[in-house]
C-alpha positions as a printed NumPy array, in Angstrom:
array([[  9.636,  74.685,  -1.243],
       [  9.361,  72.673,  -4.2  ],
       [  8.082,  68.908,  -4.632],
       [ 11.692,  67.975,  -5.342],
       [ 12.913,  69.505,  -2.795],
       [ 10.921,  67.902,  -0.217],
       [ 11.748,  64.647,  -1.572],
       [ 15.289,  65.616,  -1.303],
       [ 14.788,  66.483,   2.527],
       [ 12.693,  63.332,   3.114],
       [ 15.598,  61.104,   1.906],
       [ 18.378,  63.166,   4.324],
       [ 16.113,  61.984,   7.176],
       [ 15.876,  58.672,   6.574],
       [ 19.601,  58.615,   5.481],
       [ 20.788,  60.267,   8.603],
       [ 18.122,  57.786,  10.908],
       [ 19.573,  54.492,   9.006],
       [ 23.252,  55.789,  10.176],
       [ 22.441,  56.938,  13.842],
       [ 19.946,  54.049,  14.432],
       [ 20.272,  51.806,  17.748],
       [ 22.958,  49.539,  17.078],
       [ 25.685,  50.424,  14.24 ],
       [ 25.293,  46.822,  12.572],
       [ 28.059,  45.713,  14.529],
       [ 26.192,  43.354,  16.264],
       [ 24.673,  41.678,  12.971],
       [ 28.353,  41.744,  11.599],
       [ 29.383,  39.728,  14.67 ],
       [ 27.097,  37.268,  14.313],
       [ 27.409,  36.529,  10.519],
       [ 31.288,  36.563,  11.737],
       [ 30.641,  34.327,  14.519],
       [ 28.909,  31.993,  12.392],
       [ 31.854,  31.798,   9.422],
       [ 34.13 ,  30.922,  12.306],
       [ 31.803,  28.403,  13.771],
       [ 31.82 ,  26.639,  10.155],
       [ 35.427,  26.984,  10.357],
       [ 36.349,  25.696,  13.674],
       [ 34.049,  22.932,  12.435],
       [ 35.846,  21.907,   9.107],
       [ 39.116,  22.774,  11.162],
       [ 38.04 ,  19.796,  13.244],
       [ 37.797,  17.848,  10.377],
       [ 41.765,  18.009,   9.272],
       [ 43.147,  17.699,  12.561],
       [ 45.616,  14.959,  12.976],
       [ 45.401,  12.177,  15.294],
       [ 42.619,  10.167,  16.892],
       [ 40.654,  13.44 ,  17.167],
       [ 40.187,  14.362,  13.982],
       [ 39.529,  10.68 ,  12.871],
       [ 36.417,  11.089,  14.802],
       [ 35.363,  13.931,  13.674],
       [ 35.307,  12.446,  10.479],
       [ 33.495,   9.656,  11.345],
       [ 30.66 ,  11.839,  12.79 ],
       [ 30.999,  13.805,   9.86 ],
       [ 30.614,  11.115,   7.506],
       [ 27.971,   9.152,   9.668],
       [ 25.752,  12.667,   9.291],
       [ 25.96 ,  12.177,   5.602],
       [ 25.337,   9.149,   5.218],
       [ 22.195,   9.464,   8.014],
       [ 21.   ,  12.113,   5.313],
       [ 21.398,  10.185,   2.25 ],
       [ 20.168,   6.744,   3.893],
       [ 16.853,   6.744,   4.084],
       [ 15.663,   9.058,   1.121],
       [ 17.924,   7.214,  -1.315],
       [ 16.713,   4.174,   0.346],
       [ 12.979,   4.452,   0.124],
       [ 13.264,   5.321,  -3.674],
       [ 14.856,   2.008,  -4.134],
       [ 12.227,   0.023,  -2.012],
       [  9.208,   2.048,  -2.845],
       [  7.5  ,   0.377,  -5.643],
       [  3.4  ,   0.183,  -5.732],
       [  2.854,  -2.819,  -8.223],
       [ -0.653,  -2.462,  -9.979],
       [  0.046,  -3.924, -13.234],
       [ -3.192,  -5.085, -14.463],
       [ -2.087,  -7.358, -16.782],
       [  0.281,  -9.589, -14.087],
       [ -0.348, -12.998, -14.784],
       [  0.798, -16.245, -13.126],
       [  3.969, -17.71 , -14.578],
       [  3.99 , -20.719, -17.131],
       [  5.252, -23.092, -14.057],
       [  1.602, -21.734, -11.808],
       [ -0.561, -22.573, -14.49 ],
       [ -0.717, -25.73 , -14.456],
       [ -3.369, -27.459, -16.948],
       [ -5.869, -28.916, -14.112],
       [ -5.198, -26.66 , -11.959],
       [ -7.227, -23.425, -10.11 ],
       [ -6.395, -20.595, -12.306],
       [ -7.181, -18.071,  -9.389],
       [ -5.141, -19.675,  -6.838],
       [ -2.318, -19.403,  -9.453],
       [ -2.795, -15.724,  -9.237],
       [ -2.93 , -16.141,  -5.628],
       [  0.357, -17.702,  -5.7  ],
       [  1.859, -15.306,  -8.145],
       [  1.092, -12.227,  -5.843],
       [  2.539, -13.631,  -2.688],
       [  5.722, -14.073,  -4.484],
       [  6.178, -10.692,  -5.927],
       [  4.871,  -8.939,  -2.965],
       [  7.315, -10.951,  -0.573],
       [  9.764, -12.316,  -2.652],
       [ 10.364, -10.688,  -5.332],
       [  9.881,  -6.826,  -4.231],
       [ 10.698,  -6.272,  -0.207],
       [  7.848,  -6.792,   1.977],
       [  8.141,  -3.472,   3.994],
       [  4.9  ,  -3.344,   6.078],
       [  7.021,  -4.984,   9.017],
       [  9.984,  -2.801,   8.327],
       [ 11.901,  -1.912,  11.521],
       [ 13.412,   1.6  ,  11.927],
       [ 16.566,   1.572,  10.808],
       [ 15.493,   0.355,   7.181],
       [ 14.445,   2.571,   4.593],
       [ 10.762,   0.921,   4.218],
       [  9.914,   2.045,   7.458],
       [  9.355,   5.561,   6.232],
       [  6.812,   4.616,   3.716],
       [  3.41 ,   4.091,   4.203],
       [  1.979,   4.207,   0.522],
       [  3.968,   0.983,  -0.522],
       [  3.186,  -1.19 ,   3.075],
       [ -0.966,  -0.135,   2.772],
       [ -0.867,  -1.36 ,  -0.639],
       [  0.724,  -4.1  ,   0.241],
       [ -1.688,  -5.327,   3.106],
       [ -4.706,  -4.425,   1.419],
       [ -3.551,  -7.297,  -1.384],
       [ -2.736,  -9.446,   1.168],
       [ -6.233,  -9.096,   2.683],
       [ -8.236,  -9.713,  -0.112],
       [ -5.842, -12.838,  -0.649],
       [ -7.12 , -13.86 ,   2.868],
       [-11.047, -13.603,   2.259],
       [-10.253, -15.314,  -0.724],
       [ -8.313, -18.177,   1.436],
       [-11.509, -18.814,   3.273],
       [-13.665, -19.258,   0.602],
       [-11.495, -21.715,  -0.394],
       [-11.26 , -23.897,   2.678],
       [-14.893, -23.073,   3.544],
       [-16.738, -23.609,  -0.51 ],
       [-14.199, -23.868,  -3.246],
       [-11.877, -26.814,  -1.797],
       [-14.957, -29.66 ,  -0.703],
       [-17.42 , -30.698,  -1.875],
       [-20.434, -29.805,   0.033],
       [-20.422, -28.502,   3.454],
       [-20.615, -32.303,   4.9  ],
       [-16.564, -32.842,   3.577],
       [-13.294, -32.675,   4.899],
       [-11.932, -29.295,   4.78 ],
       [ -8.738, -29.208,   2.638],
       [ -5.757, -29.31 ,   5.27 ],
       [ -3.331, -27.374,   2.897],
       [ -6.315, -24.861,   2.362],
       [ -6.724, -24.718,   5.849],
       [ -3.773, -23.828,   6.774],
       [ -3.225, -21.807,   3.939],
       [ -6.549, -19.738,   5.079],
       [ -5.118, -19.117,   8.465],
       [ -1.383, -18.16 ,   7.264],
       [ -2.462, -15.353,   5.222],
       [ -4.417, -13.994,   8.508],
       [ -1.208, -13.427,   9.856],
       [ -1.339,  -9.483,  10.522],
       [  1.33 ,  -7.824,   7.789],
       [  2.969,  -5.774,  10.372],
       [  5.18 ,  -8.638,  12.899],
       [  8.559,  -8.545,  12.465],
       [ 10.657, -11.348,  13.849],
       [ 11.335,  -9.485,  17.338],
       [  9.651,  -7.122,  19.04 ],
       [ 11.047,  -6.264,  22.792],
       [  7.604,  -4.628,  23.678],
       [  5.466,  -7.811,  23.225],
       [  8.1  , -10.32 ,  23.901],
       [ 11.715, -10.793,  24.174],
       [ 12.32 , -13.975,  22.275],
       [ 12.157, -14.012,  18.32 ],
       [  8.779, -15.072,  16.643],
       [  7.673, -15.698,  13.036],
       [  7.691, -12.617,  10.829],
       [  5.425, -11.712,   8.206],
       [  7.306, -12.64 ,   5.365],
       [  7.839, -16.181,   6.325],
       [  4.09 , -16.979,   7.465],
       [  3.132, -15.936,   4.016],
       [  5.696, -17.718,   2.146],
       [  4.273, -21.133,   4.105],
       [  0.593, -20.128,   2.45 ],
       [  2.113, -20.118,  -0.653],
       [  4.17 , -23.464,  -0.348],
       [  0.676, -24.77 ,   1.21 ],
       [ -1.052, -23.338,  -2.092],
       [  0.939, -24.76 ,  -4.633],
       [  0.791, -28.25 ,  -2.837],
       [ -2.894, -27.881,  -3.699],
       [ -2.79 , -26.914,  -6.956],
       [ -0.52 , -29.756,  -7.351],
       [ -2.513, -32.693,  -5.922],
       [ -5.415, -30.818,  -7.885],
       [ -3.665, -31.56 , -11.24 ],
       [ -3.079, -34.72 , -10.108],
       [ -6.633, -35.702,  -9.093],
       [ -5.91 , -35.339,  -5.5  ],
       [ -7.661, -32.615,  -4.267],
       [-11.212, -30.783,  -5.256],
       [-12.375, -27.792,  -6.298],
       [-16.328, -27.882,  -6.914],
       [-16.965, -25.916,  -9.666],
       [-20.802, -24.898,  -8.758],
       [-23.086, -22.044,  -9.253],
       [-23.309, -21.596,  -5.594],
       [-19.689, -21.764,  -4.323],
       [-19.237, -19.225,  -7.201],
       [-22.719, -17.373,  -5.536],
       [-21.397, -17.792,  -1.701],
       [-17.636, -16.438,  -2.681],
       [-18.714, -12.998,  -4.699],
       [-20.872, -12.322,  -2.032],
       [-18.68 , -12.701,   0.616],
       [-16.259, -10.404,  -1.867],
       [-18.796,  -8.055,  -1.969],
       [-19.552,  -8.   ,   1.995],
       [-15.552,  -7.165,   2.374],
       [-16.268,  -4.329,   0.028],
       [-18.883,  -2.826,   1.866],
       [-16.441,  -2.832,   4.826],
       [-13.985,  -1.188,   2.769],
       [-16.573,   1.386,   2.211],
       [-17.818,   2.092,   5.518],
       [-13.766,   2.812,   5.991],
       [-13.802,   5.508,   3.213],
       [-17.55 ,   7.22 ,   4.427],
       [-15.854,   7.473,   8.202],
       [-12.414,   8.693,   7.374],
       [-15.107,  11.68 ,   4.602],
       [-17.135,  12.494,   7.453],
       [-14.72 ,  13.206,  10.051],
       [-11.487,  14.6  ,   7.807],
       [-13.075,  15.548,   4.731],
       [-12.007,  19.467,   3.459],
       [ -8.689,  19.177,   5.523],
       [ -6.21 ,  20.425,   3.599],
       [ -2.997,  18.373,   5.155],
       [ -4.671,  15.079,   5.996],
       [ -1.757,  12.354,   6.624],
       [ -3.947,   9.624,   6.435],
       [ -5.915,   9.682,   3.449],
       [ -3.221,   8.023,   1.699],
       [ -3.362,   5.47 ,   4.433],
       [ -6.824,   5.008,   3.411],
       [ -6.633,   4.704,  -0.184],
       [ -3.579,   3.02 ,  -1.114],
       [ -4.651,   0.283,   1.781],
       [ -8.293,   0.023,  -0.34 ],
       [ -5.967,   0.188,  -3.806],
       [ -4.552,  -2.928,  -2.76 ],
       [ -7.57 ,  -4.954,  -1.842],
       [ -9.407,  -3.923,  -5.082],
       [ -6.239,  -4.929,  -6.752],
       [ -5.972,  -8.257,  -5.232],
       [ -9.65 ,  -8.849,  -6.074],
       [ -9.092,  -7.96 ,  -9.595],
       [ -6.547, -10.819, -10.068],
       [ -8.84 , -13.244,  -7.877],
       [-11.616, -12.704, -10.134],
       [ -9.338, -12.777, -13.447],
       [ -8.167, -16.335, -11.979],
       [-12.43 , -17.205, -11.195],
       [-13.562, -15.955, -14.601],
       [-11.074, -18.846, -15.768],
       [-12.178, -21.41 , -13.239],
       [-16.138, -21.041, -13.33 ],
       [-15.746, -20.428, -16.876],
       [-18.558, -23.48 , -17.647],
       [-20.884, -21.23 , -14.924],
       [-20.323, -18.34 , -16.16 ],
       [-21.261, -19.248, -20.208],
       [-23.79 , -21.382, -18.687],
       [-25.412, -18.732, -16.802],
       [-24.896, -16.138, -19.608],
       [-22.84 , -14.076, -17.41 ],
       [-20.041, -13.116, -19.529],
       [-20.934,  -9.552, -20.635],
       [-21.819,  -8.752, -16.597],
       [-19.141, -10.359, -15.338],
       [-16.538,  -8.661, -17.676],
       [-17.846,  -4.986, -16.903],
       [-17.493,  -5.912, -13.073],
       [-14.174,  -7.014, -13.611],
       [-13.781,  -3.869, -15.8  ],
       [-15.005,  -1.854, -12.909],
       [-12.071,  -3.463, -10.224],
       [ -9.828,  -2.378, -12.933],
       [-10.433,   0.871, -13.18 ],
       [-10.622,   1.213,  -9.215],
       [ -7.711,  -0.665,  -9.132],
       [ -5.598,   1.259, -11.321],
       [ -6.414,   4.979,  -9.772],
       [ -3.212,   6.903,  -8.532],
       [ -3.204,  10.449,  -8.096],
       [  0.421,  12.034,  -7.669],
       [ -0.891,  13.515,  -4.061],
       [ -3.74 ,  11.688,  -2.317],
       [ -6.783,  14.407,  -1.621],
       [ -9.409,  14.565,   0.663],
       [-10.891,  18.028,   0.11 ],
       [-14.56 ,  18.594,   0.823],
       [-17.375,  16.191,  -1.559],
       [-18.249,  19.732,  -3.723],
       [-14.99 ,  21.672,  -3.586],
       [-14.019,  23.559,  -6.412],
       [-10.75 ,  23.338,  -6.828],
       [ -9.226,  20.823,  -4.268],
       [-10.086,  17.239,  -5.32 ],
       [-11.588,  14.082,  -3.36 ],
       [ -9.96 ,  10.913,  -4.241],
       [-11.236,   9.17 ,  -2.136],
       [-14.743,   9.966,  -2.947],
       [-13.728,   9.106,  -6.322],
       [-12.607,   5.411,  -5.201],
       [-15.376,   5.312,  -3.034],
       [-17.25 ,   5.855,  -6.427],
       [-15.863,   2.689,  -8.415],
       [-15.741,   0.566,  -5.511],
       [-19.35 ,   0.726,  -4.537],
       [-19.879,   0.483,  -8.601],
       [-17.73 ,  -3.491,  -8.303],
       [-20.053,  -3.946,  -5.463],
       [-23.332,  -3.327,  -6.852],
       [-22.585,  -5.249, -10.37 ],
       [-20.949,  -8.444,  -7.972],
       [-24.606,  -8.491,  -6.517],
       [-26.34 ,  -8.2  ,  -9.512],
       [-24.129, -11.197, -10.389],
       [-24.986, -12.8  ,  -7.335],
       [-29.048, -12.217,  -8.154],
       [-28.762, -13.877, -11.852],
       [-26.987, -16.566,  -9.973],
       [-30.092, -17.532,  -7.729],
       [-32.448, -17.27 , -10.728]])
């Protein structure tokens, strides 16, 4: 027998198997059958008169819209907002007046004005399926809160034997109001309570009032080597905290390949390097007389240089593959990186500041 010919015989068998196997296909025919009529009886449904079909329409178009809803949704809403050259509006800067808590001002009012505040976002809005956008969000609203307290505690009196600032005050303790309260939540308590939104909107109406008296001679802000001294360095304690966040979340995740919160991590980190860029933008204004004084203005520019860059980082998916990996990156090793960089030149600042 030739070669052809046992290729010949080979493909008989298997011809002659395929058409006596188990089963003539009938049963796979009925099924793809079955499932034409099921997506017929279901569009049927859909043109029948009466009450009936009206209600199958409904459902129909509620699916749809269920579908469309919330990914439509969060691309409107989702919007991470790390301009680096934001500024304060002409009406914040007010000659007189603290430069940085102009910028303090200015964030609050993008953040919760001006694009939707969606860390507090209930379920049936769009915002409460993004997680990038919120973390960002309350990392700039915590660095606006350490900076709060070095305003009622150094910034805002003179000396530690004054008055504390009342606006500051209660400034200081508004923007410690946790990002994530909505105005009712059946689980804690059944009666409506103060949301986010509007405790942060009353810092910034309690901000502006004391920028205001400060233009107008009414209020203090004690431009000294060591309120600037006591604030970086409580900046640069936050930091390390930040960082101790970032070594936990590498030693116990780090070379997973789907890790869910990593962008948690770094976006929330993002945002409070980002709000401590503007801070110090507004204090490099401020303690300007310091600063030249000190000869601190080639330091203090490459540490501001430094939250910029930190600040700025966004990878298109957030990584946390293993420290020497080949091929899958670490961002957060890499923000780690520039953050502990800010750090180390704020303390060097801090060191030519007790000279």
């Amino acid at each position: 027998m030739s070669f052809s010919d046992r290729i010949a015989g080979m493909r008989e068998r298997l011809r002659h198997r395929w058409m006596y196997r188990s089963g003539d296909g009938t049963a796979a025919s009925a099924a793809g059958a079955g499932a034409a009529a099921s997506a017929g009886g279901f569009f049927s449904r859909l043109n029948r008169p009466g009450m009936r079909g009206i209600l199958w329409r409904l459902l129909a178009a509620f699916i749809v819209f269920i579908l469309l809803y919330y990914p439509i949704g969060m691309l409107i809403v989702h919007k991470v907002d790390d301009d680096p050259d934001f500024a304060p509006s002409a009406a914040d800067l007010q000659p007189g007046g603290s430069e940085a808590v102009a910028y303090t001002v200015a964030l609050i009012d993008r953040e919760v004005n001006q694009h939707a505040w969606t860390a507090n976002d209930p379920f049936f809005m769009p915002g409460s399926m993004l997680d990038n956008m919120p973390n960002f969000q309350q990392g700039i609203m915590s660095a606006l809160a350490r900076f709060g307290f070095e305003l009622t505690d150094q910034l805002g009196r003179t000396r530690g034997s004054s008055e504390a600032d009342p606006d500051l005050q209660r400034a200081a303790g508004l923007l410690q109001y946790p990002g994530n309260v909505w105005i009712w939540n059946p689980s804690v308590s059944l009666a409506p309570r103060a949301s986010s939104e509007s405790q942060y909107r009353d810092a910034r109406k309690r901000l502006m009032s004391y920028n205001a008296r400060l233009v107008a001679g009414n209020a203090n802000l004690d431009i000294r080597s060591d309120n600037l001294l006591a604030t970086i360095e409580r900046f640069a304690a936050d930091l390390g905290s930040s960082s101790a966040l970032i070594d936990r979340h590498l030693t116990e995740e780090a070379g997973s390949f789907f890790d869910t919160e990593a962008d948690d991590v770094f976006y929330l980190t993002k945002g409070k390097l980002y709000g401590y860029y503007m801070v110090l933008k507004g204090l490099s204004v401020d303690f300007a007389p310091v600063i030249k004084e000190r000869n601190l203005q080639k330091p203090w520019n490459e540490m501001v240089e430094s939250f910029r860059k930190a600040a700025l980082l966004d990878p298109w998916v957030v990584a946390n593959g293993a420290p020497d990996a080949q091929f899958q990156p670490n961002h957060l090793a890499m923000q780690g990186f520039y953050l502990l960089r800010a750090r180390t030149q704020l303390r060097e600042i801090a060191n030519i500041l007790l000279k």
